[in-house]
C-alpha positions in Angstrom: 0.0 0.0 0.0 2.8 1.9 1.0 4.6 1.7 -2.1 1.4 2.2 -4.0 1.0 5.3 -2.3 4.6 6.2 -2.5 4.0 6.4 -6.6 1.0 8.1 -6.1 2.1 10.9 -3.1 5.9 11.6 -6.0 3.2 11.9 -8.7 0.8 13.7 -6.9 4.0 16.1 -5.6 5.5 16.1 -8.6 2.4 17.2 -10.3 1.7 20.1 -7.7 4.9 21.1 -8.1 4.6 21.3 -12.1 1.3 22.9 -12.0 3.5 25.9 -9.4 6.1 25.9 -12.5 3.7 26.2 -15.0 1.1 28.8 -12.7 4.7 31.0 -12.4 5.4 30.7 -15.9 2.0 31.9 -17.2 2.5 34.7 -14.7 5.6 35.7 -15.9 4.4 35.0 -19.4 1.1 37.1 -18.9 3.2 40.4 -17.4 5.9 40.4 -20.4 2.6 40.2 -22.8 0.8 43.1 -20.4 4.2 45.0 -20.7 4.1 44.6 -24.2 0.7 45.4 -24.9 1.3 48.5 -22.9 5.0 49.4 -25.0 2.9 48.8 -28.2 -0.1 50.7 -27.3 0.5 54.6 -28.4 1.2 52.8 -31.7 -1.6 50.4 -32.3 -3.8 53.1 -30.4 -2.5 56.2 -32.8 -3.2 53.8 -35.6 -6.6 52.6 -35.0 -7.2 56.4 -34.4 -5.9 57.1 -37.5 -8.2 54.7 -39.2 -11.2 55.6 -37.4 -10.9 59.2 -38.2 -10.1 58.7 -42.2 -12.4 55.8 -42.9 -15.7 58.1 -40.8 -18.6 58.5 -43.0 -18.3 55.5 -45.3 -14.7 56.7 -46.8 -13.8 53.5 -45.7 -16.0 51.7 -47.9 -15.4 53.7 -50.6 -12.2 53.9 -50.6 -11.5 57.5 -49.7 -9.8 56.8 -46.0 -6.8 54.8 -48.3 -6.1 58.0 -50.2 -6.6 60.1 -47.2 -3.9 58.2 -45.6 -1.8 58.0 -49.1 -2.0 61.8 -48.8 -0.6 61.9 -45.5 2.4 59.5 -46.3 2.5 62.2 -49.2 2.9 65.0 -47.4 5.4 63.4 -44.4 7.8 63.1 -47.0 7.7 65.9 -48.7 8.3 68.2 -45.7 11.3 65.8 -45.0 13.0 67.0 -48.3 12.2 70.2 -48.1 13.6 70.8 -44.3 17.1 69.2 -46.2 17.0 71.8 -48.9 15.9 74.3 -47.0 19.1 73.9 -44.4 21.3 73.5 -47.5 20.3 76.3 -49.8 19.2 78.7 -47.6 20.8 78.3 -44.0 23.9 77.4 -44.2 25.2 80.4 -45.8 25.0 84.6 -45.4 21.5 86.2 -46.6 23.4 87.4 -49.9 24.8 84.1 -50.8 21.3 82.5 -49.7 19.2 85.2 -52.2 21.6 84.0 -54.9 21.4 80.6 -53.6 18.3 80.3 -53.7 17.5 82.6 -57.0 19.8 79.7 -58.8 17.5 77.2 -57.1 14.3 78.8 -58.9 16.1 79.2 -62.0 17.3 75.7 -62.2 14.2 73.8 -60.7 11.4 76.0 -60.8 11.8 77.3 -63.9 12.0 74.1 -65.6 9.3 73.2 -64.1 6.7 76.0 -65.0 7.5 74.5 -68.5 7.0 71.1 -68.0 4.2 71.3 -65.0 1.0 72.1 -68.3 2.5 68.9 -69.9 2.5 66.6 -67.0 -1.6 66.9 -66.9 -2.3 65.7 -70.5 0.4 63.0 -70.5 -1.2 61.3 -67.6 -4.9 61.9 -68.8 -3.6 59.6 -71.6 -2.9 56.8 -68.9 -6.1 56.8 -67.2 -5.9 53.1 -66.6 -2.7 53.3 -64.7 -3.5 55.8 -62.2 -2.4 53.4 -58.9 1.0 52.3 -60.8 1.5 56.3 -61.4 1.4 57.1 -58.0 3.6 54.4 -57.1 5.9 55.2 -59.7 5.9 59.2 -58.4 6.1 57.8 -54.4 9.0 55.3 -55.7 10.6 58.5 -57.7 11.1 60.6 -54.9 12.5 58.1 -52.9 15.2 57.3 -55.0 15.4 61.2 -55.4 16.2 61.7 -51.8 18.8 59.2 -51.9 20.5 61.3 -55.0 19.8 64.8 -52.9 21.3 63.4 -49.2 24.8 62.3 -51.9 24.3 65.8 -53.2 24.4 67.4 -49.9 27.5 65.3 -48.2 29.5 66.3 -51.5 28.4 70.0 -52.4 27.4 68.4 -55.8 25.4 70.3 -58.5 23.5 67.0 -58.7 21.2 68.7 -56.0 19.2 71.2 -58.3 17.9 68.2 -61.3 17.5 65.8 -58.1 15.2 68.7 -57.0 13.4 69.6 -60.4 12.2 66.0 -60.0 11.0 65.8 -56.4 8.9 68.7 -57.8 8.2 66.9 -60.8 6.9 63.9 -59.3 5.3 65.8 -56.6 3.2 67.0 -59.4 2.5 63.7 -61.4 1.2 62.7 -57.9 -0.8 65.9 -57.0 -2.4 65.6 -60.7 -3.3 62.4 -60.4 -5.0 62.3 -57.1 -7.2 65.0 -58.3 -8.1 62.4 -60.8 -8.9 59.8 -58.0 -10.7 61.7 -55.9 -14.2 61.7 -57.8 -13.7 58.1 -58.3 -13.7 58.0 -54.2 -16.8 59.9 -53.4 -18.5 58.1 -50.5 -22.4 58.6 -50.7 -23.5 62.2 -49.8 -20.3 63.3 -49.9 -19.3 66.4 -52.0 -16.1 67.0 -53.9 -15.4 69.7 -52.0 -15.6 68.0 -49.1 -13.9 65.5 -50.2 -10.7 67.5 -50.9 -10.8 69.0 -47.7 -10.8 65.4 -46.3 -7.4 64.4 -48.1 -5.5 68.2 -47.8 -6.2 68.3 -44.2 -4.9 64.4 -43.7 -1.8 66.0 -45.2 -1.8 68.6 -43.8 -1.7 67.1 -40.1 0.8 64.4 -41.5 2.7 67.5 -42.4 2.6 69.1 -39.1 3.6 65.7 -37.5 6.8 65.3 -39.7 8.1 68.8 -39.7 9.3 68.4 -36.2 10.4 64.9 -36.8 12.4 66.0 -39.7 14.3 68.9 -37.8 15.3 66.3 -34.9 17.1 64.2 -37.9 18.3 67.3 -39.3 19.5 67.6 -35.9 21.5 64.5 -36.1 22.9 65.2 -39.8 21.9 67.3 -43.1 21.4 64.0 -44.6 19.0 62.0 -42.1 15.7 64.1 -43.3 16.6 62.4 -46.7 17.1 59.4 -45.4 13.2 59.3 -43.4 11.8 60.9 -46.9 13.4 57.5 -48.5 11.4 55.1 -46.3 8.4 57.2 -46.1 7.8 57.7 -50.1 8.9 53.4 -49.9 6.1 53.2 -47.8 3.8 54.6 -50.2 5.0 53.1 -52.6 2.9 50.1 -51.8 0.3 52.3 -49.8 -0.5 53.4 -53.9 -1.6 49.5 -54.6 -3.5 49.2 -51.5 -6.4 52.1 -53.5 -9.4 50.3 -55.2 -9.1 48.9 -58.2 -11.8 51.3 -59.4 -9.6 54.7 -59.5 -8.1 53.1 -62.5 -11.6 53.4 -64.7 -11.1 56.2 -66.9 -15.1 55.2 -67.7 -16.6 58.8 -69.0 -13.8 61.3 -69.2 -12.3 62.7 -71.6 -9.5 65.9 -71.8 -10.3 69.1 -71.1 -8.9 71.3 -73.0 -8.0 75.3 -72.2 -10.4 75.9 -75.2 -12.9 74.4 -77.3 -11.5 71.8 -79.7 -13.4 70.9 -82.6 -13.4 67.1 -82.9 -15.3 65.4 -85.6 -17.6 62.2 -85.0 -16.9 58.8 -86.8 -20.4 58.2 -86.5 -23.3 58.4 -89.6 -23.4 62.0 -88.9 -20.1 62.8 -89.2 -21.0 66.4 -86.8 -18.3 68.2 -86.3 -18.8 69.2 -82.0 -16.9 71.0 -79.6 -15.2 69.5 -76.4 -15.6 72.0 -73.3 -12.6 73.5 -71.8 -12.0 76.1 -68.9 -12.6 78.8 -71.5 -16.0 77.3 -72.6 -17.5 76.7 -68.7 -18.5 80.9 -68.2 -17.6 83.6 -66.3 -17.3 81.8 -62.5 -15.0 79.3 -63.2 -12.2 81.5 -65.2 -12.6 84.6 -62.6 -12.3 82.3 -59.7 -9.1 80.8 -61.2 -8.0 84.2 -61.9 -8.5 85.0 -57.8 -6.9 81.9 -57.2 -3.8 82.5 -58.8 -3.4 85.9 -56.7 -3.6 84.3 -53.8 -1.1 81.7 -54.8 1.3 84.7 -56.0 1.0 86.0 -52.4 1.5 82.4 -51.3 4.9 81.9 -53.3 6.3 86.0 -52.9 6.0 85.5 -48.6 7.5 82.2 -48.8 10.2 84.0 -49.8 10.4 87.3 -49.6 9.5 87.0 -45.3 12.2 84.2 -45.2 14.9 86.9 -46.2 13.4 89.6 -44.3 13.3 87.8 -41.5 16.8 86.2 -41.3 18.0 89.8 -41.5 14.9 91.3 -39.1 13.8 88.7 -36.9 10.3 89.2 -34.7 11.4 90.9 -31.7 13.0 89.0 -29.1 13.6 86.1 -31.6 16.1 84.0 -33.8 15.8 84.1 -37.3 15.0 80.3 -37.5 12.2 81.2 -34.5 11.1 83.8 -36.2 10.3 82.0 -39.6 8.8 78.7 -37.4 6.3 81.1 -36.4 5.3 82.4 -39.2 5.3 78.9 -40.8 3.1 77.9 -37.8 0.9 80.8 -38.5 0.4 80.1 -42.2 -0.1 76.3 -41.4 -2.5 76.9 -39.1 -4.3 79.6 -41.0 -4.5 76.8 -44.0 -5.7 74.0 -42.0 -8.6 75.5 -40.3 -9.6 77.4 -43.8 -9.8 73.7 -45.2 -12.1 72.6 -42.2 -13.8 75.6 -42.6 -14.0 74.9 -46.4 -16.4 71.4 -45.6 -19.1 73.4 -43.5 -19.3 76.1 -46.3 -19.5 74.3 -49.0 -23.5 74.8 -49.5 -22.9 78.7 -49.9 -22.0 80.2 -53.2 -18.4 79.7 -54.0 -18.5 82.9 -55.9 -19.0 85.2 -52.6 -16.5 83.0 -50.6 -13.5 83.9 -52.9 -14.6 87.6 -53.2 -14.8 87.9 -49.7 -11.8 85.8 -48.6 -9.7 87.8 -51.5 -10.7 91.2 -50.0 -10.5 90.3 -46.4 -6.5 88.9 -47.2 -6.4 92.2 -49.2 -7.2 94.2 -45.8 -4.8 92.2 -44.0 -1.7 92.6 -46.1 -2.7 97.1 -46.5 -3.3 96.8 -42.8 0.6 95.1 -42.2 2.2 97.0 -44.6 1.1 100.3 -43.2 1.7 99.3 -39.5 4.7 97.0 -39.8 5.1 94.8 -36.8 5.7 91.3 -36.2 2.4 90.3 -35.1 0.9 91.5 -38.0 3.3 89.7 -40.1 1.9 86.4 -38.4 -1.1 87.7 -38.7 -1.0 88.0 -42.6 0.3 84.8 -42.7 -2.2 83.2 -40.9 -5.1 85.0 -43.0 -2.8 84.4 -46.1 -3.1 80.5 -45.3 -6.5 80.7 -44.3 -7.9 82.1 -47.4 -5.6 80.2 -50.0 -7.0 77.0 -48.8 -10.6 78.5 -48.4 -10.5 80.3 -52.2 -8.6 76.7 -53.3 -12.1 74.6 -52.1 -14.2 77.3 -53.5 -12.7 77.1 -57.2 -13.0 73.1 -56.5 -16.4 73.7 -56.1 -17.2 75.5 -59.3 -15.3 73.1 -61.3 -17.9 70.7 -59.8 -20.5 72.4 -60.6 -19.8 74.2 -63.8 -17.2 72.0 -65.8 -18.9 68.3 -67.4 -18.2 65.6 -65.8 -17.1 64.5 -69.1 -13.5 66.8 -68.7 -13.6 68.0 -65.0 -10.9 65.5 -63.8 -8.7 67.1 -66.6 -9.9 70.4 -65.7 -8.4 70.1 -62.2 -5.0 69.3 -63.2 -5.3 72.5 -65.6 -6.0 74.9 -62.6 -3.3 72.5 -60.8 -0.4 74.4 -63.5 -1.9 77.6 -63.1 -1.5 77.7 -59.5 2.0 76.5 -59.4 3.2 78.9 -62.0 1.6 81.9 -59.9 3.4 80.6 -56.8 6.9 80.5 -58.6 6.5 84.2 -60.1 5.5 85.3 -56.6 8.8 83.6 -55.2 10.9 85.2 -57.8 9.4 88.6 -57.1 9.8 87.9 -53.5 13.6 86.8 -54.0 14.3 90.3 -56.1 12.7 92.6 -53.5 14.6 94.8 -51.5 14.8 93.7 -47.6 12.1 96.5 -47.1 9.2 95.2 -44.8 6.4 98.2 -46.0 7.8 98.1 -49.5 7.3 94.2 -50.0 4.1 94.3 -48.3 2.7 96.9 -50.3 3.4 95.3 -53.2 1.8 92.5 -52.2 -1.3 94.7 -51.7 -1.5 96.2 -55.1 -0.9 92.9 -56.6 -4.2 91.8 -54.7 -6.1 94.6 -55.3 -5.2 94.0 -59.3 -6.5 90.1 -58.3 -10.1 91.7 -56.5 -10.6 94.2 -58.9 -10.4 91.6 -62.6 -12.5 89.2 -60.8 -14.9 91.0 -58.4 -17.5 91.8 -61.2 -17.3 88.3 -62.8 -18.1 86.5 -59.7 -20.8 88.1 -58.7 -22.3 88.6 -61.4 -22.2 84.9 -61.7 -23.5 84.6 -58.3 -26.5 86.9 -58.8 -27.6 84.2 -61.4 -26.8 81.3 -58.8 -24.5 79.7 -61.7 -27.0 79.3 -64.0 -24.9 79.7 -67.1 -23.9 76.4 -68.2 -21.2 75.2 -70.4 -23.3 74.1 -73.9 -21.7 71.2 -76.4 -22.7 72.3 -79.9 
């Protein structure tokens, strides 16, 4: 009996003692899995934010919270590259050499690119099926860019300015065709507008995320921002593959053109008809790109003209790198809640938003340049950035309305050149100007009240008929 029991009590020991083992193992195995759930946490929890907050309102289902998020990556890695330039061209030398600097710099990239930015639009309307592959091929771009750029800058090479004339080259293939996408998106009840204030405030947060990122790297080397704008744009890369297969339809659209084109049918009537273009769509749609492109001529001249000014003024009690964060802040600020802003307005007529947006950034830049101080610097910035993005939903808006359906994807990348070419004649003008705070600012002014006064009539004219003229097909 004894012995039986002897078996039994060593089992029955044994076993109690592997059941402690295994009780203090699952312990110990349950804290290291609490520990790490805890250490993973702000990540898995920032990303199921994330994903809550693009994919709201059926943009999930439609496809909209991918883009949104595509858009982010976008803009992340963009800021990274230009953080790198922006140390190399313009801080790292005196004002004069960084005016000449960065005058080379516009001639070199920007110029270039005002020439080839109308023919990136029509090239890529001709590869409507091809639209996810195009993105991926501008993300994959500008990652190999960066990696050309951080060479560039450890070497002093010339290879930086055609390294940068494509970032900005890509940067526009991409920016085109996402304006293509984005009707191919639309989740039910949603507007374009609102829409596009979706995506450019995803990237505009994702912006405001990686801005300070990028200085720490900078921080750590002129060359680490390049090196996070390599990963990032490899990230979206595949992020491009991940959209619907849908926003590859080119189903119903067609080229717009800047004006009519005469295009004959192969059909038994053989009538010859006219495609719309933006010259074709009335009076709101050209005088609202006309107000647009003031306000992107502003945009461009204080990008560069207040970067000058203040390195050699800085805001009182301030550093010049202080001085420009702030304004920066200011402006980004100003252009992110204009795009929120841009959602709630968008059932009011888009004609008296850009009149009254233009004349109130009027009031602000007469106001600074006659009492010069560095709050109201900020302060035009912050109305500067308010209004772009407000006037920029607004003209989005009447392309929606007033341009077919048949051309309006075209039609965006059109107003897309325009824009771009205002911003880089407002940098150049900026970069000439003398370091004269009420001078530059009253340019500004006159340059705005030139933009109000061409357009004023035109919109609101158009607005009195609630947009009733309509483009008409012969």
């Amino acid at each position: 009996m004894a012995a039986a029991r002897t078996p039994q009590g060593t089992a029955g020991v044994g076993g109690v003692r592997g059941k402690g083992r295994s009780g203090g193992s699952g312990r110990f195995g349950g804290s290291v899995r609490a520990v790490g759930r805890a250490l993973h946490f702000p990540f898995t929890g920032t990303v199921r934010g994330i994903r809550k907050a693009t994919h709201a309102h059926g943009a999930g289902e439609s496809g909209l919270g991918k883009l949104i998020e595509l858009h982010g990556v976008n803009g992340a890695g963009d800021v990274m590259i230009t953080i790198a330039l922006a140390s190399t061209v313009f801080f790292s030398v005196p004002t004069d050499e960084a005016r000449g600097r960065v005058a080379l710099y516009l001639a070199i990239t920007m110029a270039p690119f005002t020439v080839l930015a109308p023919v990136i639009g029509p090239l890529l309307d001709r590869l409507p099926h091809g639209r996810r592959a195009a993105m991926a091929g501008a993300m994959l771009a500008r990652a190999l860019l960066a990696l050309i750029i951080a060479g560039a800058v450890s070497t002093g090479s010339l290879q930086l300015y055609p390294a940068a004339l494509g970032v900005l080259v890509a940067s526009k293939a991409y920016g085109v065709v996402r304006s293509a996408v984005v009707p191919r998106l639309l989740p039910p009840k949603f507007s374009l507008v609102k829409a596009n204030s979706r995506v450019t405030l995803g990237g505009l947060l994702a912006t405001a995320v990686a801005a300070p990122v990028g200085a720490g790297l900078h921080a750590v080397g002129p060359r680490w921002p390049l090196y996070g704008a390599f990963v990032i744009f490899v990230v979206g890369t595949f992020l491009s593959f991940s959209l619907p297969p849908k926003v590859d339809s080119a189903k119903g659209e067609d080229v717009a053109l800047l004006a009519a084109d005469e295009a004959h049918l192969h059909g038994p009537h053989l009538k010859p008809v006219k495609r719309p273009g933006l010259r074709t769509v009335g009076l709101a749609v050209t005088h609202a790109l006309g107000a647009n492109a003031a306000l992107r001529w502003l945009s461009g001249f204080l990008t560069f003209f207040l970067a000058f000014l203040l390195r050699e003024h800085p805001l009182t009690g301030s550093s010049a790198a202080v001085s420009l964060g702030m304004v920066a802040v200011a402006a980004g600020a100003g252009n992110a809640l204009g795009t929120a802003v841009g959602a709630w307005l968008r059932a009011r007529a888009p004609e008296i938003i850009i009149v009254t947006v233009l004349a109130v950034v009027l009031g602000a830049a007469i106001t600074a340049a006659v009492f010069f101080s560095a709050f109201l610097v900020a302060c035009l910035a912050a109305v500067a950035g308010f209004s772009q993005a407000l006037a920029k939903l607004s003209l989005d808006a009447l392309i929606q309305r007033d341009v077919p359906e048949l051309v309006r994807t075209s039609a965006f990348a059109r107003s897309e050149t325009l824009m771009q070419v205002s911003w880089v004649l407002g940098g150049a003008i900026g970069i000439v100007m003398p370091l004269n705070g009420t001078a530059g600012l009253c340019v500004a002014a006159a340059v705005l009240a030139l933009g109000w006064l061409a357009t004023f009539r035109g919109l609101i004219g158009s607005a009195r008929h609630g947009g009733s003229a309509r483009p008409r097909v012969a």
